[in-house]
C-alpha positions as CSV (number, residue, x, y, z in Angstrom):
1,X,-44.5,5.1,-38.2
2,X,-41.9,6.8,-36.1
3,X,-38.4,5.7,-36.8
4,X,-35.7,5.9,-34.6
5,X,-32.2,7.0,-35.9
6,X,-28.7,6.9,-33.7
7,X,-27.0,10.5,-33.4
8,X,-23.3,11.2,-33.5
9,X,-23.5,11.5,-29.2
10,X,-25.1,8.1,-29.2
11,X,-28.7,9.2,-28.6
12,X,-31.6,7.9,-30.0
13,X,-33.2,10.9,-32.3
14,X,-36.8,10.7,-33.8
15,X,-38.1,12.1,-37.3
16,X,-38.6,15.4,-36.0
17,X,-34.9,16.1,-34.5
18,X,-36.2,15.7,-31.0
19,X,-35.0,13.4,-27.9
20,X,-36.6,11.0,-27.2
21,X,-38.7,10.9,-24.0
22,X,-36.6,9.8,-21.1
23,X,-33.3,9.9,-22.9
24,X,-29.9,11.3,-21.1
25,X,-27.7,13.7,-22.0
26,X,-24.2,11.9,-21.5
27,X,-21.9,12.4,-18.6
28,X,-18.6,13.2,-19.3
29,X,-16.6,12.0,-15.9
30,X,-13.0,13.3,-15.8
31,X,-10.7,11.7,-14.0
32,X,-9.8,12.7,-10.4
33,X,-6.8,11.5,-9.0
34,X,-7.0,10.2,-5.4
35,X,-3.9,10.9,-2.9
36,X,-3.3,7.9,-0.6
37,X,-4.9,9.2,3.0
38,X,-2.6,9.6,6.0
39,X,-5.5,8.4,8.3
40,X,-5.2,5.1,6.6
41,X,-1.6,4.5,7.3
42,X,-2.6,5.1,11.2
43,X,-5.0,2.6,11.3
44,X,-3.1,0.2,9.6
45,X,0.1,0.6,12.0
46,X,-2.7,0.3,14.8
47,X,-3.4,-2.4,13.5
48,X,-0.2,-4.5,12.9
49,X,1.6,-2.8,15.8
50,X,-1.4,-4.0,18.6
51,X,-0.8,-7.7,18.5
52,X,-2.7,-8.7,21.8
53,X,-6.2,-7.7,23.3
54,X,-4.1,-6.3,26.3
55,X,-3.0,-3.2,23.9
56,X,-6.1,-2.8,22.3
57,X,-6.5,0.7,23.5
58,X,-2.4,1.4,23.3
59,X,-2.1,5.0,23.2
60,X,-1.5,6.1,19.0
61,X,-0.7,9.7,19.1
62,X,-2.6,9.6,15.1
63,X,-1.5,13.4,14.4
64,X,1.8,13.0,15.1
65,X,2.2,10.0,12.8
66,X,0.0,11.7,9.7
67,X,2.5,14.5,10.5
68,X,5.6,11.8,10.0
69,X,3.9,10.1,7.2
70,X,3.5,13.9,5.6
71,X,7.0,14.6,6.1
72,X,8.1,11.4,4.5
73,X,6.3,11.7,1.3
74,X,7.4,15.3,0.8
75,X,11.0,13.4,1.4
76,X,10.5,11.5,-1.4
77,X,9.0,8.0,0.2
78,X,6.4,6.2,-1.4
79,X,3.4,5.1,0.2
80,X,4.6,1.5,-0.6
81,X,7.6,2.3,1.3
82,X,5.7,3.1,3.9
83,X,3.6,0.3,4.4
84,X,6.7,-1.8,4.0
85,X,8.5,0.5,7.2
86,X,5.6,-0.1,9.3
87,X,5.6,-4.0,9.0
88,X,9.4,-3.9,9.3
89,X,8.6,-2.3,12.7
90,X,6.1,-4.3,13.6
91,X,8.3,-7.4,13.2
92,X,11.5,-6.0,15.2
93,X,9.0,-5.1,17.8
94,X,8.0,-8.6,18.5
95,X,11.4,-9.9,18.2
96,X,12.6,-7.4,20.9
97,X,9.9,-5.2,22.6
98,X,10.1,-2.1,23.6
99,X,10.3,-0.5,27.2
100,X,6.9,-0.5,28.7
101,X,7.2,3.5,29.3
102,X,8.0,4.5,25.2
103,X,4.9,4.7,23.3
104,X,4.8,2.7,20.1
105,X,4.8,5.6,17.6
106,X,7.3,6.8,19.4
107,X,9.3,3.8,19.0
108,X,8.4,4.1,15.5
109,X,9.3,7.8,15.2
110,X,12.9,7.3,16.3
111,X,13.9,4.2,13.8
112,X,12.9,6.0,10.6
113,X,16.4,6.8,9.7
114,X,17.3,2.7,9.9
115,X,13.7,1.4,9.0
116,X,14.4,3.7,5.1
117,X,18.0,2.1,5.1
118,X,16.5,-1.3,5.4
119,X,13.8,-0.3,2.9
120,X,16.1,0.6,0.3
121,X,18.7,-2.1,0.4
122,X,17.4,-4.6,-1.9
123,X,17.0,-8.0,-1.2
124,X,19.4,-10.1,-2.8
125,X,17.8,-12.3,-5.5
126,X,20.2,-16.2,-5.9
127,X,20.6,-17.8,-9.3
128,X,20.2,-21.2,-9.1
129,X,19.9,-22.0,-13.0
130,X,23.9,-22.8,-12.7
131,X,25.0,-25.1,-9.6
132,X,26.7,-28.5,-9.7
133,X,26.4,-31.1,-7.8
134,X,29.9,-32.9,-6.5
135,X,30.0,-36.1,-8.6
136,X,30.6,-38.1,-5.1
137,X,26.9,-37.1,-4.1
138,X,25.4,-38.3,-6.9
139,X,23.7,-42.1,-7.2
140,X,25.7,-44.8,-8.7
141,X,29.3,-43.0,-8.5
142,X,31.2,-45.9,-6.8
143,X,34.1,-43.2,-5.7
């Protein structure tokens, strides 16, 4: 009767020291750290910039923008950051739109300076744990 026995690496040994038939050495996967894609930014700001069929085929100069998405992470800017400047963008361009004869990554290209500023100004977070209410406005007070 063959008996099997469990090895230090997890693998199933029989009486004679062998492997049994089928088994795997085990992988050792290290882990490889992914960098965020340029090409992914472009298509997203293709996509949130092109709001209407009409501009489905807007011209996207895509190297130019990896090459400002490059620049900005050397600069420090997260890819978070980024995202967040290129909705920013998207939503002041549909407020106010721009010229028909500037290019929409162009556009893009010249607000980076103001688009970081707006970035980094945090968003200012109201504590309402401590209001009062003015004794007039509440029910009952006769005055």
């Amino acid at each position: 009767m063959l008996v099997q026995k469990e090895s230090l690496l997890g693998m199933k040994n029989d009486d004679w020291g062998g492997k049994t038939i089928g088994a795997d050495e085990p992988v050792i996967k290290f882990p490889v750290e992914k960098k965020p894609y340029n090409g992914g930014m472009v298509n997203y700001f293709r996509d949130v910039t092109t709001g209407s069929a009409m501009t489905l085929n807007a011209p996207i100069n895509g190297i130019a923008l990896m090459k400002i998405f490059k620049t900005l992470k050397s600069k420090g800017v997260t890819v978070e950051q980024i995202y967040k400047m290129i909705d920013m963008f998207a939503h002041e361009i549909k407020q106010t739109p721009l010229p028909q004869d500037v290019p929409t990554w162009k556009g893009f290209a010249s607000r980076l300076d103001s688009l970081k500023k707006k970035v980094d100004t945090p968003i200012a977070k109201f504590d309402y744990s401590e209001y009062t209410v003015d004794k007039r406005l509440k029910r009952g007070s006769n005055d």
